[in-house]
PAKETOR-502423 format. One record per residue (C-alpha): residue number from 1; x, y, z. Coordinates in Angstrom, 3 decimals. Each point is the difference from the previous one (the first is absolute). Layout:
! residues N
<num:NUM, x:X, y:Y, z:Z>
...
This chain:
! residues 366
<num:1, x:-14.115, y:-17.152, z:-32.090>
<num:2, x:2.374, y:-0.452, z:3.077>
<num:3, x:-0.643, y:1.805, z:2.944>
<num:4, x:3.346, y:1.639, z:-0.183>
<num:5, x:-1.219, y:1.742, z:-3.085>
<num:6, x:-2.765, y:1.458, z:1.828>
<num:7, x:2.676, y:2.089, z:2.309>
<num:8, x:1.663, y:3.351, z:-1.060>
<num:9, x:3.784, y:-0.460, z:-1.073>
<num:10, x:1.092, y:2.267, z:2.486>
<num:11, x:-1.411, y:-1.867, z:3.170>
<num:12, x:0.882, y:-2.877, z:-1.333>
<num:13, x:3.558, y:0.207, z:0.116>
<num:14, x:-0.051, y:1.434, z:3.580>
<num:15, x:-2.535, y:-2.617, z:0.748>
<num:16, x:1.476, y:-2.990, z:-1.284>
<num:17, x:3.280, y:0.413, z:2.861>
<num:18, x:-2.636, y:-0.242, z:2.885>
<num:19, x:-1.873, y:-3.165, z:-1.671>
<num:20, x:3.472, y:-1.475, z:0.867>
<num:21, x:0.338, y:1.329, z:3.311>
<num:22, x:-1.058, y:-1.231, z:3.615>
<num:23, x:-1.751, y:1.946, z:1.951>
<num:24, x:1.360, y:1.842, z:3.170>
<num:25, x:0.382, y:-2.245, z:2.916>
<num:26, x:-0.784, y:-3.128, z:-2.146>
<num:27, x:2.549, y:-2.090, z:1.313>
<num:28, x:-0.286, y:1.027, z:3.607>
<num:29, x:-3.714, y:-0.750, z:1.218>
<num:30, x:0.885, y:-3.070, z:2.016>
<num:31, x:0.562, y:0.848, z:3.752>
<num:32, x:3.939, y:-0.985, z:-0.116>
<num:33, x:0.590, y:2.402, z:-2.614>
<num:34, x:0.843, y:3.142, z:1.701>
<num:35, x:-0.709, y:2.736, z:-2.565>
<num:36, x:2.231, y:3.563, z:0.221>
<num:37, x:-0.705, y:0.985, z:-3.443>
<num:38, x:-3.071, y:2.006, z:-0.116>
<num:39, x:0.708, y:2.499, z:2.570>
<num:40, x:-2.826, y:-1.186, z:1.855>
<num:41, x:0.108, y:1.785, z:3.651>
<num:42, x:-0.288, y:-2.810, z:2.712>
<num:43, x:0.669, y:1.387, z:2.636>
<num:44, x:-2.883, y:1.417, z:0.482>
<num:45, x:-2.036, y:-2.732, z:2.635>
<num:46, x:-1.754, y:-2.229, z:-1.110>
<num:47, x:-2.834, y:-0.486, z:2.192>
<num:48, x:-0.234, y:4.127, z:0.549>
<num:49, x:-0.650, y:-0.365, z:-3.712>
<num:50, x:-2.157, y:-3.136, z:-0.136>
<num:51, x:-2.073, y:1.578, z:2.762>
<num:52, x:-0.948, y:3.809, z:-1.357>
<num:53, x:-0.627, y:-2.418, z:-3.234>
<num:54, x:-2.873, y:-1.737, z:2.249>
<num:55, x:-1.375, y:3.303, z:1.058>
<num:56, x:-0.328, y:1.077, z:-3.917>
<num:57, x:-1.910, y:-3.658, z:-0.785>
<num:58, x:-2.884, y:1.788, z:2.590>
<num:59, x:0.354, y:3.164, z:-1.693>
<num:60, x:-1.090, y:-0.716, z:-3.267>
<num:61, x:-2.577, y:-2.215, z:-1.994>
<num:62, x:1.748, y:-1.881, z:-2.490>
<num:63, x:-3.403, y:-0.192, z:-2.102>
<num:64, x:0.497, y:3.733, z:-0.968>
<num:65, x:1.729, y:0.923, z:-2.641>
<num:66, x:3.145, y:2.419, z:1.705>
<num:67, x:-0.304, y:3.903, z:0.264>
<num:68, x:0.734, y:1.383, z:-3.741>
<num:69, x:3.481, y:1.242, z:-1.437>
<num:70, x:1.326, y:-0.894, z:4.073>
<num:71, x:-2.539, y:2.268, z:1.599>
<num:72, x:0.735, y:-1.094, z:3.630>
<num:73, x:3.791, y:-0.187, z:-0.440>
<num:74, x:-0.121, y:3.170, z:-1.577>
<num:75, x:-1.195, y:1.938, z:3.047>
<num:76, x:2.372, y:-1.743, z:2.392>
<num:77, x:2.367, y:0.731, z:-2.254>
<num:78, x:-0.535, y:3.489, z:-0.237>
<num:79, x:0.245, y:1.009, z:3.558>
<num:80, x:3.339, y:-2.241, z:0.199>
<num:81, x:1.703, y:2.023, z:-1.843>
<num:82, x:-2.000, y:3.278, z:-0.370>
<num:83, x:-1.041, y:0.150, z:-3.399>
<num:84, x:-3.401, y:0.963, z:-1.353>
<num:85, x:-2.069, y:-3.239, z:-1.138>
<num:86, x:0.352, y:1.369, z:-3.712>
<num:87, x:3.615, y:0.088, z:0.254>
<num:88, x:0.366, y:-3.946, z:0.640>
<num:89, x:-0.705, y:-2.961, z:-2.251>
<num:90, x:-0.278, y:-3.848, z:1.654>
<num:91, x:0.721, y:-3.312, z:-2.059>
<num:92, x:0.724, y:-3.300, z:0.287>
<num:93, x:3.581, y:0.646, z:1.182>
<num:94, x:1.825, y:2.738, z:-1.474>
<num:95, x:0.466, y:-2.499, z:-3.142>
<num:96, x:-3.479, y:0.995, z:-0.969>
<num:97, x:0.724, y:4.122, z:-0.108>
<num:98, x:3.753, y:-0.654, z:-1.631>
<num:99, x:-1.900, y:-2.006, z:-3.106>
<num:100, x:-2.912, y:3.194, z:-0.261>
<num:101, x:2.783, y:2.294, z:0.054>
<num:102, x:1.222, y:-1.685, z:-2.904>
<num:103, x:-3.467, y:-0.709, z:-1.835>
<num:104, x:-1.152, y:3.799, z:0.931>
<num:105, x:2.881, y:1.799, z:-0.572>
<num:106, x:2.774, y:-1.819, z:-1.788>
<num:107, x:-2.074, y:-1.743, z:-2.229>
<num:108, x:2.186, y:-0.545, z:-3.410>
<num:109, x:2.163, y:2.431, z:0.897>
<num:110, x:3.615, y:-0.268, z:1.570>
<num:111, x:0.760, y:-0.434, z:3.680>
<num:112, x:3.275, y:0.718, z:2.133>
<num:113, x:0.607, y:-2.996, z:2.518>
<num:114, x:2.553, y:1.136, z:2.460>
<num:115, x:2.167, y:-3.400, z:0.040>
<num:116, x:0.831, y:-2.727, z:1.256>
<num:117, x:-3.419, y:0.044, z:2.102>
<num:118, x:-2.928, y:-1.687, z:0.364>
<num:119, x:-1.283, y:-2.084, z:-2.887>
<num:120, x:-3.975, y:0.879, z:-0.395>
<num:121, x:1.019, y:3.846, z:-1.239>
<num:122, x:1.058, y:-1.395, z:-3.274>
<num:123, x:-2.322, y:-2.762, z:-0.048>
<num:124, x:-2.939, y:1.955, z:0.489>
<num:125, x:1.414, y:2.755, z:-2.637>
<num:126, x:1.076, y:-2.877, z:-2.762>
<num:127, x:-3.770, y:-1.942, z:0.943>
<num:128, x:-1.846, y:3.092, z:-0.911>
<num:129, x:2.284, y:0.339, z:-3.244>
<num:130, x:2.040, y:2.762, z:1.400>
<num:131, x:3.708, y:0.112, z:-0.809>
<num:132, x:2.343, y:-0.043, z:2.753>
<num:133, x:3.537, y:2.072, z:0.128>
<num:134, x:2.119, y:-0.784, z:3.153>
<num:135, x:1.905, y:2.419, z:1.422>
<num:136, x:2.682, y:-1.308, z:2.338>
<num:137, x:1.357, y:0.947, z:4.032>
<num:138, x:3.667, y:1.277, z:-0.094>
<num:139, x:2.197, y:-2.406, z:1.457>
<num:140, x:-0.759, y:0.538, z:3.656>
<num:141, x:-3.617, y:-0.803, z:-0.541>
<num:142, x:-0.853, y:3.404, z:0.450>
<num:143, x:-2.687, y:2.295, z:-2.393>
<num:144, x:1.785, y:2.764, z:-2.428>
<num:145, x:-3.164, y:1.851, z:-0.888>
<num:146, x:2.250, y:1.680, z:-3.056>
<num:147, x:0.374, y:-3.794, z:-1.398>
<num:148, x:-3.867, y:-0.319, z:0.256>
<num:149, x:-0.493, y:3.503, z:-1.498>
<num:150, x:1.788, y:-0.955, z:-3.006>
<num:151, x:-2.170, y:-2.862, z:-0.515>
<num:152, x:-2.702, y:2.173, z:-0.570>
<num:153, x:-1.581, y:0.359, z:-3.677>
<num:154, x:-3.253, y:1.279, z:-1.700>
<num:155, x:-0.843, y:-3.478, z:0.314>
<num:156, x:0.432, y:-1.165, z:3.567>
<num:157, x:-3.241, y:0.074, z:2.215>
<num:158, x:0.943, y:-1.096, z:3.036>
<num:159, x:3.236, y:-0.369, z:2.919>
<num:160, x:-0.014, y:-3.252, z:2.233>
<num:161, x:2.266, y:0.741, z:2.760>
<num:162, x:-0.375, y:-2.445, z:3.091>
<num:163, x:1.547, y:1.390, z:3.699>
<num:164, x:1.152, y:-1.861, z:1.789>
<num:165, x:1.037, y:-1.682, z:-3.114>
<num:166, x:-0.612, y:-3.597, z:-0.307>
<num:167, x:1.838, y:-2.141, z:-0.231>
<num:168, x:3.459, y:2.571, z:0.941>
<num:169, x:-1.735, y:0.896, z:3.180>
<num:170, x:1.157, y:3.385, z:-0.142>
<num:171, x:-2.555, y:2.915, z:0.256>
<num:172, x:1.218, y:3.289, z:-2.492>
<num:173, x:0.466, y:3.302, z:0.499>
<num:174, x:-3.179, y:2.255, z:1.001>
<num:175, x:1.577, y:2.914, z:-2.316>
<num:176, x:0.841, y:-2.556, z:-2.601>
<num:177, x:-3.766, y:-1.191, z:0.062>
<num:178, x:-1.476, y:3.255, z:0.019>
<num:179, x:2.326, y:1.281, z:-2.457>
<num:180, x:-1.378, y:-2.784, z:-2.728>
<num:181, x:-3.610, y:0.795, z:1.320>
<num:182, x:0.551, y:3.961, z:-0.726>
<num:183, x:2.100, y:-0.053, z:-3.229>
<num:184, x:-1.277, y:-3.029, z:-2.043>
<num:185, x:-3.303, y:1.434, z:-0.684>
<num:186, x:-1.382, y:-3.820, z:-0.074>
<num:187, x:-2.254, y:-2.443, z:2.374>
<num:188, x:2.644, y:-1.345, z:2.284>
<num:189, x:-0.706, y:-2.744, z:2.089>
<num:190, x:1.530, y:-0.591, z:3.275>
<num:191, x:-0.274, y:-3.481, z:1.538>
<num:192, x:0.631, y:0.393, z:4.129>
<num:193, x:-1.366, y:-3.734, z:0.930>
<num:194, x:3.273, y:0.000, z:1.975>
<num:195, x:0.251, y:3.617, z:1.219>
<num:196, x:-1.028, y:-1.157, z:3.929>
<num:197, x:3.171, y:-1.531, z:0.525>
<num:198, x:1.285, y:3.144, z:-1.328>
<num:199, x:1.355, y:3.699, z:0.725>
<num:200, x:-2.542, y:2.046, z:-1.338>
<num:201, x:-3.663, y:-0.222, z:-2.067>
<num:202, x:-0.603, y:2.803, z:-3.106>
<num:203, x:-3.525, y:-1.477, z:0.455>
<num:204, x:-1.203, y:3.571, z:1.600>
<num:205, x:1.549, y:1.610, z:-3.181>
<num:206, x:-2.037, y:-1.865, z:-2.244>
<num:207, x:-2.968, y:2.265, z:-0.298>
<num:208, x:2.483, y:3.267, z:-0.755>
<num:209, x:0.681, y:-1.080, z:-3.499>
<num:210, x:-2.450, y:-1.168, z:-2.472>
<num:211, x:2.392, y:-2.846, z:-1.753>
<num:212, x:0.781, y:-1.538, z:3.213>
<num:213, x:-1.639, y:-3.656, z:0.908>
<num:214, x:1.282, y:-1.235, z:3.199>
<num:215, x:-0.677, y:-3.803, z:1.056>
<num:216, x:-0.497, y:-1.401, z:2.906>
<num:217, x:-0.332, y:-4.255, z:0.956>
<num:218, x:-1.589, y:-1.551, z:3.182>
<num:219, x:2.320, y:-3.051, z:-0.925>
<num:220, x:3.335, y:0.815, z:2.014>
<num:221, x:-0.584, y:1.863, z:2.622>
<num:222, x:-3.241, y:-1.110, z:1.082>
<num:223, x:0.548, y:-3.389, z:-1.225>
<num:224, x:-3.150, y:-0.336, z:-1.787>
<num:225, x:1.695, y:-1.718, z:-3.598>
<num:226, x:-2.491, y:-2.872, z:-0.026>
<num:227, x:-3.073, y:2.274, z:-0.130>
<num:228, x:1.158, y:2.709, z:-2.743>
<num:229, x:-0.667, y:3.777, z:0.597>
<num:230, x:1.930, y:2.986, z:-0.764>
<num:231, x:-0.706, y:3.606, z:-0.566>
<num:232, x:1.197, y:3.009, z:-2.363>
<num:233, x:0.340, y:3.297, z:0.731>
<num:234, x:-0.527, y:3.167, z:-2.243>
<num:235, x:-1.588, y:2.629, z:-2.036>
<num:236, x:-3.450, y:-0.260, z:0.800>
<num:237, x:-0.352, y:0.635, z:-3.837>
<num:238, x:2.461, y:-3.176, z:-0.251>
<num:239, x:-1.999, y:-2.006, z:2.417>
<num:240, x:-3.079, y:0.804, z:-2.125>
<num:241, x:1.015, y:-1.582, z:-3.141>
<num:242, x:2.274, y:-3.126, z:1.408>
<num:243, x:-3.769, y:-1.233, z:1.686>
<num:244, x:-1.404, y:0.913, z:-3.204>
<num:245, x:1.776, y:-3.371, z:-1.337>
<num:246, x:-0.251, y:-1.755, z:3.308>
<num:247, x:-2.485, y:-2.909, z:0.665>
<num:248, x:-2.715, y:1.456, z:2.819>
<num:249, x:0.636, y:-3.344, z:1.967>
<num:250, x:3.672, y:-0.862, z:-0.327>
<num:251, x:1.020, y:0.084, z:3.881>
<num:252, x:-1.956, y:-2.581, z:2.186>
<num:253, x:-1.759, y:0.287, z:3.163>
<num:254, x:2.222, y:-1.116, z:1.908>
<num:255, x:3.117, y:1.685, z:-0.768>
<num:256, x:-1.884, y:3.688, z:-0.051>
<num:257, x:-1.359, y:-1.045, z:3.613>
<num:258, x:3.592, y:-1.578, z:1.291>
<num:259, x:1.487, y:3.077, z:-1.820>
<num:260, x:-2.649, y:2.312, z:2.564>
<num:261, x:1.274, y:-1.623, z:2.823>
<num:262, x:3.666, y:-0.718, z:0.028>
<num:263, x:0.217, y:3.936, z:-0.541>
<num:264, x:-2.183, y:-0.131, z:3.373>
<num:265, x:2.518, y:-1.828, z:1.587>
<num:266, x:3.008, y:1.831, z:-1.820>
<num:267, x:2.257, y:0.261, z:3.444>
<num:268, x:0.502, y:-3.641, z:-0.223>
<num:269, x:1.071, y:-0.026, z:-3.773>
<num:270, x:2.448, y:2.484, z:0.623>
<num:271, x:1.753, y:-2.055, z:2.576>
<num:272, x:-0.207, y:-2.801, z:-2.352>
<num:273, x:1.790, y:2.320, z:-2.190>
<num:274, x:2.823, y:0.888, z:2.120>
<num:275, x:0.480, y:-4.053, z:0.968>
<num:276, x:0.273, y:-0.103, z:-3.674>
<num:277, x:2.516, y:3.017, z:-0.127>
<num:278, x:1.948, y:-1.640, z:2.823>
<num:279, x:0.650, y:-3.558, z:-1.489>
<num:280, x:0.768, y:1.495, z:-3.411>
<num:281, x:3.257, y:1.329, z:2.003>
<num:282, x:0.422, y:-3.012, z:1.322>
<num:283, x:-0.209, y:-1.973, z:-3.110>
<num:284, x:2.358, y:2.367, z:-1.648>
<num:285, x:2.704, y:-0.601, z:2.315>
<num:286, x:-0.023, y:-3.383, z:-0.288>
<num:287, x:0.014, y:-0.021, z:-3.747>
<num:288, x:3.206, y:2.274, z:0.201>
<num:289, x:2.173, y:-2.313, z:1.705>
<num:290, x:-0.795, y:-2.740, z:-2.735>
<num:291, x:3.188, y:-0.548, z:-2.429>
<num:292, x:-0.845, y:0.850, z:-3.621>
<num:293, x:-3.005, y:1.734, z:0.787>
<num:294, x:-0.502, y:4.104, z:-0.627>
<num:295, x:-3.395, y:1.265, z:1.649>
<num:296, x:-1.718, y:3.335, z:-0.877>
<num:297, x:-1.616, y:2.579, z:2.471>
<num:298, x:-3.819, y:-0.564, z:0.509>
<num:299, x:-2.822, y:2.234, z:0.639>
<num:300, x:-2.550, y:-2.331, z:-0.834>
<num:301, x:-0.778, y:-3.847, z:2.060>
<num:302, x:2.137, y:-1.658, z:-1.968>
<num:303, x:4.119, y:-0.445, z:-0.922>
<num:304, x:1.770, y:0.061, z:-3.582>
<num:305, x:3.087, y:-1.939, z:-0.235>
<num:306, x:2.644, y:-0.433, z:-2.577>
<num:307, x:2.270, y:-3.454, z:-0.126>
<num:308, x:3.041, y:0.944, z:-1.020>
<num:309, x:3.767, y:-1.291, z:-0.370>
<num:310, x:0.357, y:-3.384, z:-1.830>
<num:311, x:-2.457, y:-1.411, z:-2.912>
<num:312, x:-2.922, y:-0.593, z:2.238>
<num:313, x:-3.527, y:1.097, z:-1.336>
<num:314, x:-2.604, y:1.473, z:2.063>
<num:315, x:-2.640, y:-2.642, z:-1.688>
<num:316, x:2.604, y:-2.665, z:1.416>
<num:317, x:-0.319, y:1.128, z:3.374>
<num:318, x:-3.770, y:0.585, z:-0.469>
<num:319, x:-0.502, y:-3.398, z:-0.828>
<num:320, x:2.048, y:-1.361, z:3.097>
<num:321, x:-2.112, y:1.959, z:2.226>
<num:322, x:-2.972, y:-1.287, z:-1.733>
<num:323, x:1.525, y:-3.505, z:0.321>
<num:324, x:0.136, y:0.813, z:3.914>
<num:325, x:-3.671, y:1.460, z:0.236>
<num:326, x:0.620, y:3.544, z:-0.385>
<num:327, x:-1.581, y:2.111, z:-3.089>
<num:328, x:2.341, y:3.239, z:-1.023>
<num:329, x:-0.715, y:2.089, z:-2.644>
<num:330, x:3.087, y:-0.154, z:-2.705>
<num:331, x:0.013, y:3.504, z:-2.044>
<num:332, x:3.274, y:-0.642, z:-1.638>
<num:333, x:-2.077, y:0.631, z:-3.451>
<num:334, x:-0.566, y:3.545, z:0.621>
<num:335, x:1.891, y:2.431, z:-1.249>
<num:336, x:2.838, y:1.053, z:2.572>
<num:337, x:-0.892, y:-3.197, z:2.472>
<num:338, x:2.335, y:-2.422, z:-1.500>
<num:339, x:0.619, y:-2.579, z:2.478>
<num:340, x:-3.042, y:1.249, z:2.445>
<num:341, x:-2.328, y:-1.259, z:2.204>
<num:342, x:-2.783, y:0.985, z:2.188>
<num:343, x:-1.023, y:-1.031, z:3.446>
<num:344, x:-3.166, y:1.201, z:2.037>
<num:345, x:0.583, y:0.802, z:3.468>
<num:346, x:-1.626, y:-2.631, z:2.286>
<num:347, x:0.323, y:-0.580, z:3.465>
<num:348, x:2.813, y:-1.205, z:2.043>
<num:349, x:-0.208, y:-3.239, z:-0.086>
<num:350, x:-0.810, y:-0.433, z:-3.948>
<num:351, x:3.116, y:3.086, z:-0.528>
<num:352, x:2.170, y:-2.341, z:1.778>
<num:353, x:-0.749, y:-3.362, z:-1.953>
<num:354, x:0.112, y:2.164, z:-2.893>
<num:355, x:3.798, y:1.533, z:0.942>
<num:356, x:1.157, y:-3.565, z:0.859>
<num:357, x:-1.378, y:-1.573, z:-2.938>
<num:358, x:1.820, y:3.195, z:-2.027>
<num:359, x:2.882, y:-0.618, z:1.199>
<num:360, x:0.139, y:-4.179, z:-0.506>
<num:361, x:-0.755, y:0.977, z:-3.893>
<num:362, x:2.966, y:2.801, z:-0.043>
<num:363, x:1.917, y:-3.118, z:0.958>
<num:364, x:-1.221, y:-2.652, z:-2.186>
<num:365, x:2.581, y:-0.624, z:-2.765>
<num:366, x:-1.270, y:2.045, z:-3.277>
């Protein structure tokens, strides 16, 4: 017997794609790579970071297993954002609480994925044999909660909605959020890693409605990608069953104590935040004066782009950049992002290599 017999038929299919794939950031671990494609907030300092890490290394004793189901997170956590300790569930990045949400409550069933958006929802639906139905953003990107309504069937279990949406950048309607939340009658999950860079949170309004799981990420706006912890908010009844499938020991030390203290130090993050805000305008303008280039408005740290005019692809100019050192994200296979790329917002110096660079490739004979 092959192994490949030993795997259901289902994951194998999905499966068998990401056997084929390279993994994030693959290509750009060498030093002259400069890498804008995972949204990854760097302009946060450096050594401000490298030195609250130092202060967690005396903090805790690596030889102990971590505080169960993100214990010390969890109460950090909770006075952040002024939700009872019941209300909130920690992971291992909000990956971890987007795949229980499909093993607890999608299960074989049907999920909506609002799209095009963030990958994991369907993987973690079509992993855990779930069956996904995509439902997709009029043509200004925005949410039509009547579209998503319609969706809707005995069958479906579960709405994935992500706001600010990635990878449009554009955060939806609070009344078109609320109105799917109110008249679905179904689990929807609403994905806010980007929602500091943002208008507005519906994180307070989470614990109002029963179906409503909102998640939060350390990754962006604290910067804390490399060490993995994000949080859902909810139902305490919700909370109580998605940690009934959850590992006791899935967040580490580290990031639950690091989590503790960059909410400590939260002033500083939010200038970090507005830097972020700032150069994002910056970036845009630039991008707007390129020929053959059509940018979209942002609410998150990074810039969607559409090439346009001519028969140039957006994987062309992907792979010039890459050529040059610089890693985009192309998302011309979406649905609705023909033609599109993606580009974290860095700092000045990387946003400027990056426009120049742009521009050269816009040039280049097709």
């Amino acid at each position: 017997m092959n192994v490949s017999d030993l795997i259901d038929s289902r994951a194998k299919e999905l499966l068998s794609a990401n056997r084929r794939k390279r993994f994030y950031g693959e290509l750009a671990e060498t030093e002259s790579m400069l890498r804008m494609s995972l949204n990854e907030n760097v302009l946060i300092d450096k050594s401000f970071s490298n030195t609250l890490l130092q202060e967690v290394a005396k903090r805790i004793d690596a030889r102990r297993y971590p505080s169960a189901k993100g214990g010390t997170a969890l109460k950090a956590i909770s006075e952040y954002i002024g939700a009872w300790e019941d209300q909130i569930i920690v992971g291992n990045g909000s990956d971890e609480i987007i795949e229980l949400a499909a093993k607890v409550f999608v299960g074989g069933g049907e999920a909506i994925v609002v799209s095009p958006t963030f990958e994991m929802y369907k993987f973690y639906v079509s992993v855990n044999r779930g069956i996904v139905c995509e439902s997709l953003l009029n043509e200004g990107f925005d949410l039509s909660a009547s579209e998503v309504l319609s969706e809707v069937n005995e069958r479906t279990k579960a709405i994935f909605i992500c706001s600010p949406n990635n990878p449009t950048g554009k955060q939806f309607s609070r009344d078109e959020v609320l109105r799917v939340v109110e008249d679905s009658d179904r689990l929807v999950v609403l994905d806010e890693a980007y929602v500091d860079f943002a208008p507005y949170s519906l994180t307070r309004e989470a614990t109002k409605y029963n179906n409503l799981l909102i998640l939060r990420t350390f990754s962006k706006a604290f910067g804390l990608a490399g060490l993995r912890i994000g949080y859902g908010v909810g139902d305490s009844e919700m909370i109580e069953w998605l940690r009934a499938a959850q590992s006791p020991f899935s967040v580490n030390s580290v990031a639950q104590e690091m989590c503790k203290i960059v909410l400590e130090n939260r002033r500083v993050y939010e200038s970090f935040v507005n830097k972020v805000k700032e150069e994002r305008k910056y970036l845009l303008a630039e991008l707007q004066m390129i020929n053959g280039i059509k940018t979209f408005d942002s609410d998150a740290n990074f810039i969607l782009f559409r090439v346009i005019g001519g028969e140039r692809r957006s994987e062309d100019v992907a792979k010039r950049l890459m050529a040059a050192g610089i890693e985009v994200r192309d998302r011309g296979g979406l649905p609705m992002l023909s033609n599109c790329l993606r580009v974290t917002v860095a700092d000045w110096t990387s946003d400027q290599k990056f426009v120049k660079e742009l521009e050269k490739a816009m040039r280049e004979p097709q």
